[in-house]
LONUTI-669187 format. One line per field, with one value per atom (N, C-alpha, C): atom name; residue in three letters; x, y, z. Coordinates in nm, 3 decimals. Layout:
residues N
site	c(CA:...)
code	c(ALA:...)
xx	c(X:...)
yy	c(Y:...)
zz	c(Z:...)
END
This chain:
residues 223
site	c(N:CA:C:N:CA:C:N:CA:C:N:CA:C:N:CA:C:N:CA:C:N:CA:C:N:CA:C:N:CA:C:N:CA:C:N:CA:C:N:CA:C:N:CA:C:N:CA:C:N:CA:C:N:CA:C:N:CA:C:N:CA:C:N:CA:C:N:CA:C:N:CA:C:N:CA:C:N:CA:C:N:CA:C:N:CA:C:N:CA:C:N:CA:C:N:CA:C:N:CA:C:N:CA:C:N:CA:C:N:CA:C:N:CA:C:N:CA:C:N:CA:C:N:CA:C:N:CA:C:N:CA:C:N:CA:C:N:CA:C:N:CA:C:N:CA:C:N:CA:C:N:CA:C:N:CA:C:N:CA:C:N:CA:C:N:CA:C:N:CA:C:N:CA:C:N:CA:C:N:CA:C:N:CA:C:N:CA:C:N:CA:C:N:CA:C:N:CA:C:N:CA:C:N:CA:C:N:CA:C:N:CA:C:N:CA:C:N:CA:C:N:CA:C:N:CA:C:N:CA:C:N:CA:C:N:CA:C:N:CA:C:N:CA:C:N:CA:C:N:CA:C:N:CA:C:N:CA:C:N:CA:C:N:CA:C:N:CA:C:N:CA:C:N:CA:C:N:CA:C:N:CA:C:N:CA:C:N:CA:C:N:CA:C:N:CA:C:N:CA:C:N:CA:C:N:CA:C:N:CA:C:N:CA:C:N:CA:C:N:CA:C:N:CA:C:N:CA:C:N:CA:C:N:CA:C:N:CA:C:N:CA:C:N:CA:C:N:CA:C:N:CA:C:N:CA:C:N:CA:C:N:CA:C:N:CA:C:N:CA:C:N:CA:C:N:CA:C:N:CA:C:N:CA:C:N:CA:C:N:CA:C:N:CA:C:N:CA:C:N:CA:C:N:CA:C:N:CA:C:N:CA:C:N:CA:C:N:CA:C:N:CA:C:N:CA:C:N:CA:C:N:CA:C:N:CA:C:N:CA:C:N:CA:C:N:CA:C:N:CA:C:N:CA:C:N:CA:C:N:CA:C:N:CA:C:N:CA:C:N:CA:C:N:CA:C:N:CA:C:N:CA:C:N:CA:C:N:CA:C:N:CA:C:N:CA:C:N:CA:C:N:CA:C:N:CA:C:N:CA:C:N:CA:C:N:CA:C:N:CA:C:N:CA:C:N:CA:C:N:CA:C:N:CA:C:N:CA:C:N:CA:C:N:CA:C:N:CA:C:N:CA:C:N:CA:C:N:CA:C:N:CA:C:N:CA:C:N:CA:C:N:CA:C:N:CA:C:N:CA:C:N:CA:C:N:CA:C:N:CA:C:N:CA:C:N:CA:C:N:CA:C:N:CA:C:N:CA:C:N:CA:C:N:CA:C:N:CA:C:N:CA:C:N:CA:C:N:CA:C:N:CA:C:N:CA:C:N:CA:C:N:CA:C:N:CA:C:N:CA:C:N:CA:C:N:CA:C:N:CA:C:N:CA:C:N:CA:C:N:CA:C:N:CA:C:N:CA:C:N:CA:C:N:CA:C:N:CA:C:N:CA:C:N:CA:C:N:CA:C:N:CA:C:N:CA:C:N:CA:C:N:CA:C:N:CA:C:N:CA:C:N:CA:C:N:CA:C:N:CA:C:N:CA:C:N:CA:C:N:CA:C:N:CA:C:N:CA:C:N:CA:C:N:CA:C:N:CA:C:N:CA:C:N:CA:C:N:CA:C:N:CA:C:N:CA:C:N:CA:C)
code	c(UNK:UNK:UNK:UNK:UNK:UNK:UNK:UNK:UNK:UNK:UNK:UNK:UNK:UNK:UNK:UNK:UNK:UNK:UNK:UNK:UNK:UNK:UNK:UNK:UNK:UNK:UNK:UNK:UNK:UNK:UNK:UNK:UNK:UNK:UNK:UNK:UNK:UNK:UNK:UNK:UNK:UNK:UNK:UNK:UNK:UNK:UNK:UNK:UNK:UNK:UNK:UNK:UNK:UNK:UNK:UNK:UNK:UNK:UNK:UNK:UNK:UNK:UNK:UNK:UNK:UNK:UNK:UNK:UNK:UNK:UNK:UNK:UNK:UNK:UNK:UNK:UNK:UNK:UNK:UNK:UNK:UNK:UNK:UNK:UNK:UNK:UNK:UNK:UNK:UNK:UNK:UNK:UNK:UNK:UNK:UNK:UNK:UNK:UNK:UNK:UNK:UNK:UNK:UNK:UNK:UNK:UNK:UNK:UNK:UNK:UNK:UNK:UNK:UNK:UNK:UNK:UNK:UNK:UNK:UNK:UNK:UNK:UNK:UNK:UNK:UNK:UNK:UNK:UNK:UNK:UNK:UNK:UNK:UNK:UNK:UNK:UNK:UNK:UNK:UNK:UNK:UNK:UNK:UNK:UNK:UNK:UNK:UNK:UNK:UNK:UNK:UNK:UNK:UNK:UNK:UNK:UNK:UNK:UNK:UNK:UNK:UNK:UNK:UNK:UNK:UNK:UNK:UNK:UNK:UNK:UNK:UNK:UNK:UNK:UNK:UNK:UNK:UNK:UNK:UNK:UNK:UNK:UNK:UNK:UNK:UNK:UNK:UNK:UNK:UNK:UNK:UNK:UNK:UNK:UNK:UNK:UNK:UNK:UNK:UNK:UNK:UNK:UNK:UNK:UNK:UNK:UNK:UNK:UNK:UNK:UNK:UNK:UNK:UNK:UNK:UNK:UNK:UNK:UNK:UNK:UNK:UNK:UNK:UNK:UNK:UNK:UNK:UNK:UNK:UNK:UNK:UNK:UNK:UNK:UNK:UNK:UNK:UNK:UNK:UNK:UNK:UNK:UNK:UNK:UNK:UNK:UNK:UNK:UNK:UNK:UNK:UNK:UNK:UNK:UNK:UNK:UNK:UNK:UNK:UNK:UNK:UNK:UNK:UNK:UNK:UNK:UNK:UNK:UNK:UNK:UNK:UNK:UNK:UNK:UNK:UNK:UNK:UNK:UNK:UNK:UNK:UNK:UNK:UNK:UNK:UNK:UNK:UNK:UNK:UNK:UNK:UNK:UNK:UNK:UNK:UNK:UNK:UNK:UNK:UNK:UNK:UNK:UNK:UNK:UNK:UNK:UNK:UNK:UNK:UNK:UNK:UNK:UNK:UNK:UNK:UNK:UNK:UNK:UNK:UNK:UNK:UNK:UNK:UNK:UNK:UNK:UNK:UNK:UNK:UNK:UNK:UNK:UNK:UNK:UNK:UNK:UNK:UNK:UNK:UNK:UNK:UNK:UNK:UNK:UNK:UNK:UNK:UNK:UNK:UNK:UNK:UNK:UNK:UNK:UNK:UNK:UNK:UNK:UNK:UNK:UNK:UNK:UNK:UNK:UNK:UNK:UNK:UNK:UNK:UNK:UNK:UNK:UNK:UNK:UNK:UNK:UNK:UNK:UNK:UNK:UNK:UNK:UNK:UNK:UNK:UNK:UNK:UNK:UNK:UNK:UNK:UNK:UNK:UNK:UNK:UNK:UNK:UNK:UNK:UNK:UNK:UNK:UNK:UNK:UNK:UNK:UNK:UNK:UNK:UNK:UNK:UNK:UNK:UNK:UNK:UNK:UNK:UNK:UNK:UNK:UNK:UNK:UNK:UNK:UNK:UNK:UNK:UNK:UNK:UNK:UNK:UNK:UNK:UNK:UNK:UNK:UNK:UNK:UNK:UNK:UNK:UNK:UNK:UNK:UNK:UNK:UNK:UNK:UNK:UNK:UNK:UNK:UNK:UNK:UNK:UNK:UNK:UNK:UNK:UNK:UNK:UNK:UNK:UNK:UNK:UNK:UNK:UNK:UNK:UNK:UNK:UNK:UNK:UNK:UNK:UNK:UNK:UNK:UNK:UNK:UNK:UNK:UNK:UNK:UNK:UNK:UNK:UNK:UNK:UNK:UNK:UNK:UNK:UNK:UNK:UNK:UNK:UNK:UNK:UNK:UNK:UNK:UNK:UNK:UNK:UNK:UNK:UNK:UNK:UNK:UNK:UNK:UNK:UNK:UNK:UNK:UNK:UNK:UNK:UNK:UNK:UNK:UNK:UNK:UNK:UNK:UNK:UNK:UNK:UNK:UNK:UNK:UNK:UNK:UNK:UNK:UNK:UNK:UNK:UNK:UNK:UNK:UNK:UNK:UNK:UNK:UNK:UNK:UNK:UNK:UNK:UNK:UNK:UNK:UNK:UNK:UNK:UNK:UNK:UNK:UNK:UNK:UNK:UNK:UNK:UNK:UNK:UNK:UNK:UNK:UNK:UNK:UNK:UNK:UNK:UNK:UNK:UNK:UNK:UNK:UNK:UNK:UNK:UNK:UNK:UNK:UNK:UNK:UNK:UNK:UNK:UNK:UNK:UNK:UNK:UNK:UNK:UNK:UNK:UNK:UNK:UNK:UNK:UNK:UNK:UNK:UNK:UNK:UNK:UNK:UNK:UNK:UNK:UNK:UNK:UNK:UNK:UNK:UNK:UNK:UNK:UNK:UNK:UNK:UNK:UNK:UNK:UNK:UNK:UNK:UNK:UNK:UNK:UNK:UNK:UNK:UNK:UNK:UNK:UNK:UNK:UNK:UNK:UNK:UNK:UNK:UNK:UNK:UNK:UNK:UNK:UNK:UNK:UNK:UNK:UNK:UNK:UNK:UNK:UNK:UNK:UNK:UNK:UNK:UNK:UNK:UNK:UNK:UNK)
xx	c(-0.126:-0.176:-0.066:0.046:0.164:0.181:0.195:0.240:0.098:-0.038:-0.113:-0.100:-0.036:0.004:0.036:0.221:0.288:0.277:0.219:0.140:0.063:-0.047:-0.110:0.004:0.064:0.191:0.208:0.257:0.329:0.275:0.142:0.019:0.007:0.048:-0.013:0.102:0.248:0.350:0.340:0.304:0.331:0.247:0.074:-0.025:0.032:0.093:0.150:0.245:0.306:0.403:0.380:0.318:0.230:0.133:0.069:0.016:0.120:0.231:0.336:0.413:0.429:0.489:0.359:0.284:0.136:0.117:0.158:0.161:0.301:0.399:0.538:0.529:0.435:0.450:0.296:0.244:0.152:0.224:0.309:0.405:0.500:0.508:0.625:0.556:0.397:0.381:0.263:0.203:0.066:0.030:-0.077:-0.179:-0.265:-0.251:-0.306:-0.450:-0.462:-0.574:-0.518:-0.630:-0.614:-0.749:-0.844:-0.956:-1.080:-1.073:-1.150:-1.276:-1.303:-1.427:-1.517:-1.541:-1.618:-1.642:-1.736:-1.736:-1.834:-1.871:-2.024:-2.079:-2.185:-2.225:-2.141:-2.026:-1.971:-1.833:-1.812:-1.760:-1.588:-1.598:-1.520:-1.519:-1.355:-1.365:-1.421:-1.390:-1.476:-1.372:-1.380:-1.243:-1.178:-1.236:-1.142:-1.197:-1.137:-1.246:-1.243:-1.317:-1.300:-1.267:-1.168:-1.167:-1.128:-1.280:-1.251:-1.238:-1.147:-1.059:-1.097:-1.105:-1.183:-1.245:-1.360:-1.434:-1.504:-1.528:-1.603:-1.516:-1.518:-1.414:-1.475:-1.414:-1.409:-1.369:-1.399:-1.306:-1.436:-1.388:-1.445:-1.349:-1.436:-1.353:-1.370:-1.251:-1.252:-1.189:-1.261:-1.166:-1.066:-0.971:-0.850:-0.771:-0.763:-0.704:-0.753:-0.891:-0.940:-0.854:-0.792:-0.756:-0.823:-0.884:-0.987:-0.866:-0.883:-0.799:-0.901:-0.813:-0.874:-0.861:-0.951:-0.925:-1.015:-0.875:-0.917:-0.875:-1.026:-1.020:-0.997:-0.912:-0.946:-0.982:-1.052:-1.132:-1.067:-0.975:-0.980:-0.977:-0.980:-1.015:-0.925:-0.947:-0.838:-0.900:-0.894:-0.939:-0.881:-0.897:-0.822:-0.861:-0.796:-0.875:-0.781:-0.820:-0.780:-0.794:-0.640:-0.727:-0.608:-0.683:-0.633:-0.536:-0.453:-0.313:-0.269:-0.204:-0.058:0.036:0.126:0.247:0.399:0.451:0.606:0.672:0.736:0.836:0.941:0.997:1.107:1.094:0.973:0.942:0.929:0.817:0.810:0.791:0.956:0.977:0.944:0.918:0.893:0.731:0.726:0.575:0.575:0.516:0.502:0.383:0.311:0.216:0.215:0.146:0.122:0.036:0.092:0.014:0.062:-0.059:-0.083:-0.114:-0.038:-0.085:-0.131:-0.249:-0.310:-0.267:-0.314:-0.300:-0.277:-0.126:-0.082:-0.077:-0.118:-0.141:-0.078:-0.123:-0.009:0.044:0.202:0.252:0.297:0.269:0.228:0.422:0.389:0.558:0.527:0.527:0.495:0.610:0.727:0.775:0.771:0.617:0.610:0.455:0.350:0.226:0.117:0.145:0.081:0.063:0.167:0.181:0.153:0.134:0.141:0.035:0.015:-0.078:0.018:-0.056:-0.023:-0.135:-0.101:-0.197:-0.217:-0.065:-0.085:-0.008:-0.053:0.045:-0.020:0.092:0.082:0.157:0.060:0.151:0.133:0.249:0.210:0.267:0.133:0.139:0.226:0.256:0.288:0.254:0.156:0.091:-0.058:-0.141:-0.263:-0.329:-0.252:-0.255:-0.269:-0.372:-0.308:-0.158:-0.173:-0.099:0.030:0.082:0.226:0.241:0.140:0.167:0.246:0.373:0.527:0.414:0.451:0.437:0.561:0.559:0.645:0.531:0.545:0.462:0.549:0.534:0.600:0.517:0.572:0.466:0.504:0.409:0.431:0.406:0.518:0.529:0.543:0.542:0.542:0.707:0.700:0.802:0.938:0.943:0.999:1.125:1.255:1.291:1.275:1.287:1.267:1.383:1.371:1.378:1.467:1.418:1.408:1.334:1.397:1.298:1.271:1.202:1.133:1.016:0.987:0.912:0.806:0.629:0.522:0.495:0.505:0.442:0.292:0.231:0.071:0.091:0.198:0.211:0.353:0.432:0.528:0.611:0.555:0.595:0.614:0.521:0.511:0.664:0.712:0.840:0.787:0.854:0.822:0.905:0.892:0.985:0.956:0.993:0.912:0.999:0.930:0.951:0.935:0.808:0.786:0.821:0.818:0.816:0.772:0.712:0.632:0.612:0.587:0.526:0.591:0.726:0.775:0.725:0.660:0.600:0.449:0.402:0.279:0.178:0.067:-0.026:0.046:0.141:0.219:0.215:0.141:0.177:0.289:0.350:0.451:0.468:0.536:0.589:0.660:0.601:0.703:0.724:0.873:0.886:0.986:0.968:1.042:1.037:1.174:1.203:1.126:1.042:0.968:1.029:1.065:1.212:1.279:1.410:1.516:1.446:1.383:1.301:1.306:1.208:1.197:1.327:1.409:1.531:1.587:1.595:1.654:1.610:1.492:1.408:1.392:1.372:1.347:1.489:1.563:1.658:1.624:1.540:1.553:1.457:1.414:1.354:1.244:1.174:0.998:0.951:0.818:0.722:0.603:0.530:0.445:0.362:0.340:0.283:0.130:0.081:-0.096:-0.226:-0.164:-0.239:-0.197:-0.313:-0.203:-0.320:-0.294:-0.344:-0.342:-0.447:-0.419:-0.458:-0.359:-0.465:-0.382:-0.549:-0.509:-0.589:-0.460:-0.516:-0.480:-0.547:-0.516:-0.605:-0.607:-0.671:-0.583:-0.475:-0.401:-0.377:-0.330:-0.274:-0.426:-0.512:-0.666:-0.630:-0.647:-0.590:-0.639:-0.639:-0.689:-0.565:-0.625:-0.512:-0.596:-0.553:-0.592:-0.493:-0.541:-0.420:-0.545:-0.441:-0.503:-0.419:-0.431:-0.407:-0.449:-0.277:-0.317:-0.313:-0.274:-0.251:-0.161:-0.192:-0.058:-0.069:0.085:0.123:0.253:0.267:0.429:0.443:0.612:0.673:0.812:0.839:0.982:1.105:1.054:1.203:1.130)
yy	c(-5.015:-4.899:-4.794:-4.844:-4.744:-4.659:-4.753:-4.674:-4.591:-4.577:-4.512:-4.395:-4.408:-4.299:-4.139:-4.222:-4.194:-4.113:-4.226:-4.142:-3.954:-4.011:-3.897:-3.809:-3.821:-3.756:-3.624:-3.748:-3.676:-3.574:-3.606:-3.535:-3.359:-3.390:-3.282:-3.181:-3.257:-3.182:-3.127:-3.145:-3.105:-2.952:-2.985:-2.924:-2.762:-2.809:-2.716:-2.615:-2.683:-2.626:-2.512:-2.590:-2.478:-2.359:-2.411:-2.262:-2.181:-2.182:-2.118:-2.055:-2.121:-2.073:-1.927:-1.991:-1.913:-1.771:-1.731:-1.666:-1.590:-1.611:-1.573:-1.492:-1.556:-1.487:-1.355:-1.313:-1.321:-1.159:-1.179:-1.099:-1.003:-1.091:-1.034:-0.958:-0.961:-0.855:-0.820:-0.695:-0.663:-0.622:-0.690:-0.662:-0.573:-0.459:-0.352:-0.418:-0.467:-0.511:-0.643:-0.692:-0.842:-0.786:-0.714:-0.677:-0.789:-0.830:-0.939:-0.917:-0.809:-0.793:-0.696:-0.720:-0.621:-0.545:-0.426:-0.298:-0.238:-0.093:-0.031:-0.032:0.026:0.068:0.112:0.174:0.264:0.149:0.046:-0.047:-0.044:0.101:0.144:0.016:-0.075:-0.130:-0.112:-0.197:-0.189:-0.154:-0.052:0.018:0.165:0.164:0.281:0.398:0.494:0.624:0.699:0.694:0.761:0.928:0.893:1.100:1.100:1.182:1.225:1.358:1.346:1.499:1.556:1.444:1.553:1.391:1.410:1.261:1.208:1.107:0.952:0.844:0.822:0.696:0.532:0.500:0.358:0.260:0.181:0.087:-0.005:-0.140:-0.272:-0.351:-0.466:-0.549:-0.644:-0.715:-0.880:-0.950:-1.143:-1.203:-1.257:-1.288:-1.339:-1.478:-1.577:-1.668:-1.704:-1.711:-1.734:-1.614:-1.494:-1.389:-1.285:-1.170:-1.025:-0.941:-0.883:-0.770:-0.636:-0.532:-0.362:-0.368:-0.339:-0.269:-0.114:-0.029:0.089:0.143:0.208:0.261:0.397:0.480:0.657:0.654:0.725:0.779:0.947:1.036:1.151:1.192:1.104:1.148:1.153:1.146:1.175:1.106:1.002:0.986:0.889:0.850:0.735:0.705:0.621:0.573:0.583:0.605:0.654:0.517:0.485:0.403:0.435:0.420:0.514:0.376:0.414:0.328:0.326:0.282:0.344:0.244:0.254:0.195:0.252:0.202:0.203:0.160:0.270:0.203:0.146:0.180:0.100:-0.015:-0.048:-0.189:-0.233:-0.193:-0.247:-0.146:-0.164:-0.075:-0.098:-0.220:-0.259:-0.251:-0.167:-0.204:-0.294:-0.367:-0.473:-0.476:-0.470:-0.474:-0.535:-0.536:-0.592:-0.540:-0.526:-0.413:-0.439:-0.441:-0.463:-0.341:-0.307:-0.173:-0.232:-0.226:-0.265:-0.085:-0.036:0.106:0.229:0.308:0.352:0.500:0.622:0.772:0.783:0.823:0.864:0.989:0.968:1.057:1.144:1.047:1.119:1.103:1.243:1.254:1.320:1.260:1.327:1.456:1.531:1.590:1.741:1.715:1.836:1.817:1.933:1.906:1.908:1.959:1.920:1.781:1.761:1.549:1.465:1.538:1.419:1.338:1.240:1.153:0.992:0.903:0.747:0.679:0.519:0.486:0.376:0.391:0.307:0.397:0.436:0.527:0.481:0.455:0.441:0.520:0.560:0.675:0.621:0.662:0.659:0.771:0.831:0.955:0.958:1.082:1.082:1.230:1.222:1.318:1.356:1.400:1.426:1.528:1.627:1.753:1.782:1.779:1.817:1.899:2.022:2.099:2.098:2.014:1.968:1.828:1.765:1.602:1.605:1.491:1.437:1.339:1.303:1.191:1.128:0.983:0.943:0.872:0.835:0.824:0.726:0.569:0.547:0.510:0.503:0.546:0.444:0.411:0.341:0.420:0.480:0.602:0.560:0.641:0.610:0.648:0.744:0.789:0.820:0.812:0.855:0.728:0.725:0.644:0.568:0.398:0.343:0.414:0.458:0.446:0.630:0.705:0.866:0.894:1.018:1.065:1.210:1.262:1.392:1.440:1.586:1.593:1.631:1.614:1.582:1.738:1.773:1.905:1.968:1.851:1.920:1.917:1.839:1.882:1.913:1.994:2.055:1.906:1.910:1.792:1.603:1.601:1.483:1.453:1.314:1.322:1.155:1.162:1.091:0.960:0.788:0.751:0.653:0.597:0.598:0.377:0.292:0.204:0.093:0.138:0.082:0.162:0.161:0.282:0.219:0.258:0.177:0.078:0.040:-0.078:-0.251:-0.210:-0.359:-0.447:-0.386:-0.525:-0.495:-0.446:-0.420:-0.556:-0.547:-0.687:-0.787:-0.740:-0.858:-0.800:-0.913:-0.899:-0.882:-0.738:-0.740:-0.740:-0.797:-0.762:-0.663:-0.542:-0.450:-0.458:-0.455:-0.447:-0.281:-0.192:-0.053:-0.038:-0.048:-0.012:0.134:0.183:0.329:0.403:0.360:0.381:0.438:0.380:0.422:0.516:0.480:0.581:0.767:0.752:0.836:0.960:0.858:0.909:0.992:0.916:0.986:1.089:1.061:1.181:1.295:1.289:1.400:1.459:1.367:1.379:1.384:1.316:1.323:1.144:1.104:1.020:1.021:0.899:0.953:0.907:1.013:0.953:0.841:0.851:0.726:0.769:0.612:0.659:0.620:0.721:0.769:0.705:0.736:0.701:0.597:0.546:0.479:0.538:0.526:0.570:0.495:0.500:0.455:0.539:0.584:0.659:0.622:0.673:0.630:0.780:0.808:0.953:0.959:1.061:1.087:1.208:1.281:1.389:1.499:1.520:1.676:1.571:1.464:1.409:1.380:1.369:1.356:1.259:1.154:0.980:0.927:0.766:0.631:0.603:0.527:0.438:0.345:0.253:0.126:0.068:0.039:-0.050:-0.164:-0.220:-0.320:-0.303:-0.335:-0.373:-0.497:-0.580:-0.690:-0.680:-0.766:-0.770:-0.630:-0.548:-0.461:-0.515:-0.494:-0.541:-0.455:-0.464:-0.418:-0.497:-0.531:-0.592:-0.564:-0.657:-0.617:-0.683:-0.767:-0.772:-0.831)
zz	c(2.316:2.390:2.409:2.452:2.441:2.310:2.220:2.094:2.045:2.105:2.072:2.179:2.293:2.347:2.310:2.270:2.227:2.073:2.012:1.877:1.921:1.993:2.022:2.102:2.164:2.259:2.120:2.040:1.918:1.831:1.854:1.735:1.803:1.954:2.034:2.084:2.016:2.063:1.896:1.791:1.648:1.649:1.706:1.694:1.753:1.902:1.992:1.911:1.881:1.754:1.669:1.612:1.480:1.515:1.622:1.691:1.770:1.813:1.866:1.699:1.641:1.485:1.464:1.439:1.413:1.503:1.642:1.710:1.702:1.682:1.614:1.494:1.417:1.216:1.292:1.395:1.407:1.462:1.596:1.637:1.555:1.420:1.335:1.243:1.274:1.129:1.178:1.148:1.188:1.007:0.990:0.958:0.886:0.792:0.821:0.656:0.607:0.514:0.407:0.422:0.337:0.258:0.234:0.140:0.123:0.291:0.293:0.352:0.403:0.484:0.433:0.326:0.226:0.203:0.089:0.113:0.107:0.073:0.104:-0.066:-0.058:-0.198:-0.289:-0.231:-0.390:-0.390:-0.370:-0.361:-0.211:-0.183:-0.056:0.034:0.088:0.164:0.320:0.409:0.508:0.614:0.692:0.746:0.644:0.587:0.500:0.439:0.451:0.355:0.241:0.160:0.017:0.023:-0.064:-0.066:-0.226:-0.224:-0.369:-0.435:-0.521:-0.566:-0.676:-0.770:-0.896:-0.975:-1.094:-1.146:-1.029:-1.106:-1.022:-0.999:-0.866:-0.877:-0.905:-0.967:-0.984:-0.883:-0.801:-0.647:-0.675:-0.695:-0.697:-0.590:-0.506:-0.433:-0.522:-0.588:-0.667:-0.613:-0.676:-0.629:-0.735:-0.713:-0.819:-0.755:-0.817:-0.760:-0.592:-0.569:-0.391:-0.332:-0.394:-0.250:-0.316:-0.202:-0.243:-0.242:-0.377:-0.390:-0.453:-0.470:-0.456:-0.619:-0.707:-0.840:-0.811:-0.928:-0.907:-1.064:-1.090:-1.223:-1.204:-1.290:-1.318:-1.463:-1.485:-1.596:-1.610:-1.601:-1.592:-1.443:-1.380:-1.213:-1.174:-1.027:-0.881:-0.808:-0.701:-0.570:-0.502:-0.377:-0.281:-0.207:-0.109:0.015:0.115:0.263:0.361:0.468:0.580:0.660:0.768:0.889:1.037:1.068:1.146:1.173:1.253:1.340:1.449:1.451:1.407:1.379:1.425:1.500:1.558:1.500:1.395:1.257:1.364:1.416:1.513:1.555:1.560:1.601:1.451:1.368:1.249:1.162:1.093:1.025:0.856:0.831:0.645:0.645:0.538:0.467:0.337:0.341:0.290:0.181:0.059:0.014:-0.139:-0.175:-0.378:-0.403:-0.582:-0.668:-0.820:-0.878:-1.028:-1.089:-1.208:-1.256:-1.436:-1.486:-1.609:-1.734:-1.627:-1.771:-1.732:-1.770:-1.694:-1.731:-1.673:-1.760:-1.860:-1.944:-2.089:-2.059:-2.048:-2.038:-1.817:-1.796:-1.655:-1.619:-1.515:-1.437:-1.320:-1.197:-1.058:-1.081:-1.133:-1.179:-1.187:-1.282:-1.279:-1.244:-1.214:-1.133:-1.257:-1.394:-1.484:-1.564:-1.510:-1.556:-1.417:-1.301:-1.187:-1.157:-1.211:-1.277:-1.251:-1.166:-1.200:-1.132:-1.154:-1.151:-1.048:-0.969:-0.835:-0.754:-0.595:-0.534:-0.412:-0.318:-0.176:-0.047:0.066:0.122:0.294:0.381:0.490:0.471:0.655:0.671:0.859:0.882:1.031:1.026:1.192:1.198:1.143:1.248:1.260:1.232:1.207:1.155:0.973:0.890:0.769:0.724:0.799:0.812:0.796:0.908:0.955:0.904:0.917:0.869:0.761:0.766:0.665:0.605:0.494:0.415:0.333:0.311:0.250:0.143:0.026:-0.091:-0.183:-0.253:-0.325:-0.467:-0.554:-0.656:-0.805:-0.874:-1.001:-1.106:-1.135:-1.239:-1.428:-1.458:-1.613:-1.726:-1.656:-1.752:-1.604:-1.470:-1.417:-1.409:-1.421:-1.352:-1.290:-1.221:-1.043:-0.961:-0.903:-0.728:-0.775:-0.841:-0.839:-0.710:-0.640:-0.525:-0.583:-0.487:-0.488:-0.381:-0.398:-0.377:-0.453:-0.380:-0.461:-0.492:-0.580:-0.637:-0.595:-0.528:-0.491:-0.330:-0.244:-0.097:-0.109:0.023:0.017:0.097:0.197:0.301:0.310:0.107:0.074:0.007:0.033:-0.035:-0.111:-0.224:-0.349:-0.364:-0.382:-0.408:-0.514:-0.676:-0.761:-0.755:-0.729:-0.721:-0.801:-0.939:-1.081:-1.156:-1.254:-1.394:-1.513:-1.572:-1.729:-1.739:-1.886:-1.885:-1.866:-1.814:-1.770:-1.749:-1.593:-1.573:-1.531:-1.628:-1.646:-1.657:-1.592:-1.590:-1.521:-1.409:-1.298:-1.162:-1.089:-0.984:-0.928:-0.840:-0.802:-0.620:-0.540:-0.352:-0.397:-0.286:-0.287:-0.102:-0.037:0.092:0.085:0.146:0.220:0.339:0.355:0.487:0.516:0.582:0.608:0.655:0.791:0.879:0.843:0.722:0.684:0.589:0.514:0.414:0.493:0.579:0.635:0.672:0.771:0.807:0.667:0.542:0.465:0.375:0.354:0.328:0.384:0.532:0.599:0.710:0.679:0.747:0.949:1.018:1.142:1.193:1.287:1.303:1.307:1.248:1.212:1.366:1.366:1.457:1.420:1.531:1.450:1.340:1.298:1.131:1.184:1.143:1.143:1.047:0.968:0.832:0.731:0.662:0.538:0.419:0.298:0.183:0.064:-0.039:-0.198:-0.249:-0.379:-0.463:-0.629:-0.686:-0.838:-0.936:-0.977:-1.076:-1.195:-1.301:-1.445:-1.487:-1.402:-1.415:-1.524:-1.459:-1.504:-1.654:-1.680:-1.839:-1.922:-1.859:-1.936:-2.005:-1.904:-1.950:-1.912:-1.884:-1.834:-1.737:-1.622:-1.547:-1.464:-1.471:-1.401:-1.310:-1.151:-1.086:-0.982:-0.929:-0.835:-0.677:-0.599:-0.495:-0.372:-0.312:-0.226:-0.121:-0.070:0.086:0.123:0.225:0.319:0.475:0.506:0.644:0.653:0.790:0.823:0.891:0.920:0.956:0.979:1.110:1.162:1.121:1.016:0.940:0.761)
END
């Protein structure tokens, strides 16, 4: 009877455990889409809003290996998805996300605004205002260098940071973690406020091309 105690003692100090671990990894990262809670007719996740710029967009939710991820076709198009946020880079300053790029504009260079065309791009925004709203944007470019900055030729205030480039590692899942934070600071040179928005978008409009990407899990996190 003791040692069945004791056993259970043990089962319930382990259990305790793991939900305290669980509430910790829980603390350390928020959350912002796992692509699990499905989407509307035009395949738009659930939480998020389509904005479309020029074509028809393509957005399927699939599954791959038991996890839902974002595929996004351009045909000649422009469009993305929008999803509302509030985030304290100071508290949690890394964005955290994965992204597969299958086919990538021919020829595209955020560069110049007649090539700015790719086919995976992710942005947080700060600020509520079109107007005034900063963006920081990092992007899976084609012909650009990795980790070239700039700014985006179609906003004045968007600043550019290019974190894939061609076909390396094309058809691979890649983690990308950025500090936003430091990002920010150095881009804009002052301290960001909170971040508002988050974004995807996939284009090939101005190169009158094909591009294909995917997208996984996003979260931020404080380390």
């Amino acid at each position: 009877m003791k040692y069945i105690k004791l056993n259970l003692l043990s089962t319930i100090l382990i259990i305790l455990c793991l939900i305290a671990l669980s509430l910790k990894a829980d603390t350390d990262r928020l959350i912002i889409e796992t692509f699990s809670q499905g989407a509307d007719e035009k395949g738009v996740p659930v939480g998020w809003e389509l904005k479309e710029k020029e074509g028809t967009p393509i957005i399927r939710l699939e599954k791959e290996n038991d996890t839902s991820v974002l595929h996004l076709i351009s045909e000649m198009a422009s469009f993305g998805l929008t999803k509302e946020i509030s985030i304290d880079l100071k508290e949690y300053p890394y964005l955290n996300f994965r992204w597969k790029v299958e086919k990538i504009p021919k020829n595209g260079d955020f560069r110049k605004k007649e090539t700015d065309d790719q086919a995976a791009q992710i942005y947080v925004v700060f600020g509520t205002f079109k107007l005034t709203a900063k963006i920081v944007g990092y992007l899976w470019e084609n012909e650009v260098p990795k980790f070239t900055t700039g700014v985006s030729p179609a906003w004045g205030k968007t600043r550019l940071i290019v974190l894939q480039s061609g076909t390396e590692n094309i058809g691979t899942w890649i983690w990308e973690k950025r500090n936003v934070y430091d990002d920010y600071k150095a881009l804009f040179g002052k301290e960001p406020p909170e971040a508002n928005l988050i974004s995807i978008y996939i284009n090939s409009q101005h190169t009158q091309s094909l591009a294909e990407s995917y997208f996984g899990d996003i979260y931020f996190s404080k380390k």
